[in-house]
C-alpha positions in Angstrom: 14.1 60.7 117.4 12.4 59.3 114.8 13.6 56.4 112.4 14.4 58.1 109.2 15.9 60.8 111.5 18.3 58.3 112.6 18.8 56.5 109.5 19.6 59.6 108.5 22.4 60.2 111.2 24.0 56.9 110.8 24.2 57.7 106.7 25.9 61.1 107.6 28.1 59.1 110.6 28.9 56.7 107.8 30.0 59.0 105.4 32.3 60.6 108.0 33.7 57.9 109.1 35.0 57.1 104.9 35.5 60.6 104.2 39.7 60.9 105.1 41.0 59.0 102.0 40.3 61.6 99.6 42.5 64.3 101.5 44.8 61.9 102.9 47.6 63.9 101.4 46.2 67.1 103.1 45.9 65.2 106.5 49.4 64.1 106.4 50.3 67.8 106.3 48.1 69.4 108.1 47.3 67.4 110.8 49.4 67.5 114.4 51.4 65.2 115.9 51.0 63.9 118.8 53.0 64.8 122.3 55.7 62.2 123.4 55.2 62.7 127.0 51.6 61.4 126.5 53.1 58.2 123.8 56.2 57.9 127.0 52.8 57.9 129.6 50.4 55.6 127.3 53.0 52.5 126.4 54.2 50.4 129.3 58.0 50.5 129.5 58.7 46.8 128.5 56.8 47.3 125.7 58.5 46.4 122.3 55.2 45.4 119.8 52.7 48.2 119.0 49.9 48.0 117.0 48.7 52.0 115.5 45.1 51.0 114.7 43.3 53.3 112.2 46.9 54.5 111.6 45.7 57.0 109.1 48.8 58.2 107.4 50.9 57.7 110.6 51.1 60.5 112.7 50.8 57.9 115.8 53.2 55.6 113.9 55.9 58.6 113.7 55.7 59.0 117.6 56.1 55.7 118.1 58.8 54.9 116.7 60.7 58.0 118.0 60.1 56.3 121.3 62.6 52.9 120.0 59.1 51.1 119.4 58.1 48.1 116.5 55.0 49.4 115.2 52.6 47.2 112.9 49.6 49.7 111.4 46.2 48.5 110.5 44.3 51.0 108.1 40.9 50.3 106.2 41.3 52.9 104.0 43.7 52.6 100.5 44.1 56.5 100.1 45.3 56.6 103.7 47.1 53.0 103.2 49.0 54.3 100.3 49.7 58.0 101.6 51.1 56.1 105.3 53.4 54.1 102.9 54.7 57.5 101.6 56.1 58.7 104.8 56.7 55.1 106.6 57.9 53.3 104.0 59.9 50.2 106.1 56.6 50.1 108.4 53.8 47.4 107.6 50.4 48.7 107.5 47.8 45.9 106.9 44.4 46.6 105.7 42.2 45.6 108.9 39.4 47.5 111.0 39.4 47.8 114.8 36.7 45.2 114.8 39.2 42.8 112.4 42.6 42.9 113.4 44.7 41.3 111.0 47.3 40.0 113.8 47.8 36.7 115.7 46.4 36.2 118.9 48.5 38.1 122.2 51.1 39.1 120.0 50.9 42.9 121.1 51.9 44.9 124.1 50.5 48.0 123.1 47.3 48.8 121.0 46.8 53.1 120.1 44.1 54.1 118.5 44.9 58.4 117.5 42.0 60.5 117.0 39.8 57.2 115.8 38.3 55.3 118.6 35.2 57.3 118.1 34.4 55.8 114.9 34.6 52.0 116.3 32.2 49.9 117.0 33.4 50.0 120.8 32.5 46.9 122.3 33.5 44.4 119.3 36.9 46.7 119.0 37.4 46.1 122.7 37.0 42.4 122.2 39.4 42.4 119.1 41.8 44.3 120.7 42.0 41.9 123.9 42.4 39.1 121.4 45.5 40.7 119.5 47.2 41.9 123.2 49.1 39.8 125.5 47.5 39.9 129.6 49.2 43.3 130.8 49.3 44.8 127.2 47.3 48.7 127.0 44.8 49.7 125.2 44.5 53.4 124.4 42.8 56.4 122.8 44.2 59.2 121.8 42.9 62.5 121.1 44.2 66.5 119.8 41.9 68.9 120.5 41.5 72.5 120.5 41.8 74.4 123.8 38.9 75.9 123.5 39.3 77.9 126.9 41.5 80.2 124.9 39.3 82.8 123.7 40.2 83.0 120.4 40.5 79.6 119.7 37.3 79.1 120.8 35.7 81.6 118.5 37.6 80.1 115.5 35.9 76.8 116.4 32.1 78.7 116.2 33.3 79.8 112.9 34.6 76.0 111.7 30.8 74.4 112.9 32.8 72.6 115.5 29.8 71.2 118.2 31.1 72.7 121.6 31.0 69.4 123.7 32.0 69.0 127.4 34.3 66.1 125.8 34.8 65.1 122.4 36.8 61.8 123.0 34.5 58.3 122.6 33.4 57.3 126.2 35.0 53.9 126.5 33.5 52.1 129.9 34.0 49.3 131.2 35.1 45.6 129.6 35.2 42.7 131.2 38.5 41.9 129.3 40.0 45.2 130.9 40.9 47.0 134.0 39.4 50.2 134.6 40.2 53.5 132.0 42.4 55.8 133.3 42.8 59.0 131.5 45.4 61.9 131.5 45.6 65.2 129.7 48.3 66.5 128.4 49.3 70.0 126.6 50.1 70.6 123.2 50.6 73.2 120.3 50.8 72.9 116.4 52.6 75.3 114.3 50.0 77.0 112.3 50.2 80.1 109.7 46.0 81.3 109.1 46.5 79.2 105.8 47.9 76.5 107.1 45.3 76.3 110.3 42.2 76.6 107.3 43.7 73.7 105.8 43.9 71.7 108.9 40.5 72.4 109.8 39.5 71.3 106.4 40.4 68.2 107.0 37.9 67.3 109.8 34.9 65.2 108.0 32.1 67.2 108.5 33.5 69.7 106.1 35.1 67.3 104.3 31.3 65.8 103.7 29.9 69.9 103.3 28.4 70.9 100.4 30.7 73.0 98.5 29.4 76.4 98.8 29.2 76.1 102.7 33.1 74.3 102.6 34.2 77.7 100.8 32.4 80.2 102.6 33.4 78.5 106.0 36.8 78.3 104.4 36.2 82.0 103.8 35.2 83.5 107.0 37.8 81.2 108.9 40.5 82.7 106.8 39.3 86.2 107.1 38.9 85.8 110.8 42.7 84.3 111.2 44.1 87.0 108.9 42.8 90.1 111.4 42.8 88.7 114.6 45.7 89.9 116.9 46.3 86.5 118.0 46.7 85.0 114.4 47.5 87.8 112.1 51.1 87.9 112.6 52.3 85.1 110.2 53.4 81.7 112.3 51.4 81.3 115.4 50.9 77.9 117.7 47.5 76.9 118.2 47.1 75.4 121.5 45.8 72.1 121.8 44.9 69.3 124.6 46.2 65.9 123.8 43.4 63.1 126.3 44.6 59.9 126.4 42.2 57.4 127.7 44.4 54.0 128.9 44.0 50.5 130.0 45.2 47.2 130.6 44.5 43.7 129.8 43.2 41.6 132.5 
């Protein structure tokens, strides 16, 4: 790969990774939960301090605190701060990165990371995130994705420009600061109408970074696609999703 090629990847990583704040309104309603089984699995049961980092506009935070749990968020983002203020409104979110956690030393139990730890600077975030936990506090990822062994789900994802990967969750190895990963899928659905599901899919950042003529006519085809399939076309359908959860614990 050459240099510019790669400069060139890191500017387009980069604007990714800043893209959610300007539809932070659209991914606080279009974006999935995630499943409490996996939040009951991830957070050890004396747990009564979490930390949602890269809280986004809280769908972690939501879970969290359907579970009984004291949840602090950390978001870098304003747009996302202020729309995560809008629906947890008695919740503190503090304006911190992964890699600068805006918390006192092993005053956690619990540190989640939903559908972000992919945009971390894994090593330093590990390091933070041993700092702000107590010794047997978790650290986890989480992750919705499409199940993509479903035919049609996985055609739809062709259409969206979705990259086909074995896995698409971050790779977190090992730490010296942490036992060993252990990971654990579990299943998951979000109830979708072919408008609704474009919108959803519209918030994932490499459209949200698109040009505008290849944002509509993706936008386009996806809709058209939803509106005839047998699977879709019907009004309210779920689209199936896999929830990974990637999970370990301070030494």
């Amino acid at each position: 790969m050459s240099e510019a090629t790669s400069s060139a990847e890191r500017e387009l990583w980069n604007r990714r990774s800043r893209s959610f704040g300007g539809r932070a309104d659209a991914y606080a309603e279009h974006r999935p939960d995630y499943p409490l089984d996996a939040l009951r699995w991830t957070v050890p049961p004396q747990a009564a301090e979490v930390v949602d980092l890269a809280a986004g506009t809280g769908k972690l935070t939501g879970g969290l605190r359907a579970l009984g749990l004291h949840v602090t968020a950390v978001e870098p983002d304003p747009g996302m701060r202020a729309e995560f203020t809008r629906h947890h409104p008695d919740v503190a979110v503090l304006d911190g990165t992964a890699e600068r956690i805006p918390l006192p030393d092993a005053s956690a139990d619990a540190v989640l990371a939903g559908q972000a730890f992919h945009w971390f600077d894994i090593d330093a975030a590990l390091t933070e995130i041993a700092r702000v936990l107590r010794p047997g506090g978790v650290v986890a990822g989480l992750w919705n994705g499409n199940d993509d062994s479903v035919p049609w789900v996985a055609e739809m994802a062709r259409l969206a420009g979705f990259v086909r990967r074995a896995r698409w969750v971050a790779e977190l190895g090992e730490h010296p600061a942490f036992g060993p990963f252990e990971e654990k899928t579990f299943r998951h659905a979000h109830r979708r109408t072919p408008e609704s599901l474009v919108e959803t899919i519209s918030t994932h950042s490499h459209l949200i970074v698109a040009e505008a003529d290849e944002r509509t006519r993706t936008r386009e085809q996806l809709l058209e696609f939803l509106r005839t399939h047998p699977d879709t076309a019907g009004g309210e359908f779920d689209l199936p999703l896999v929830t990974t959860v990637l999970r370990a614990v301070r030494r």
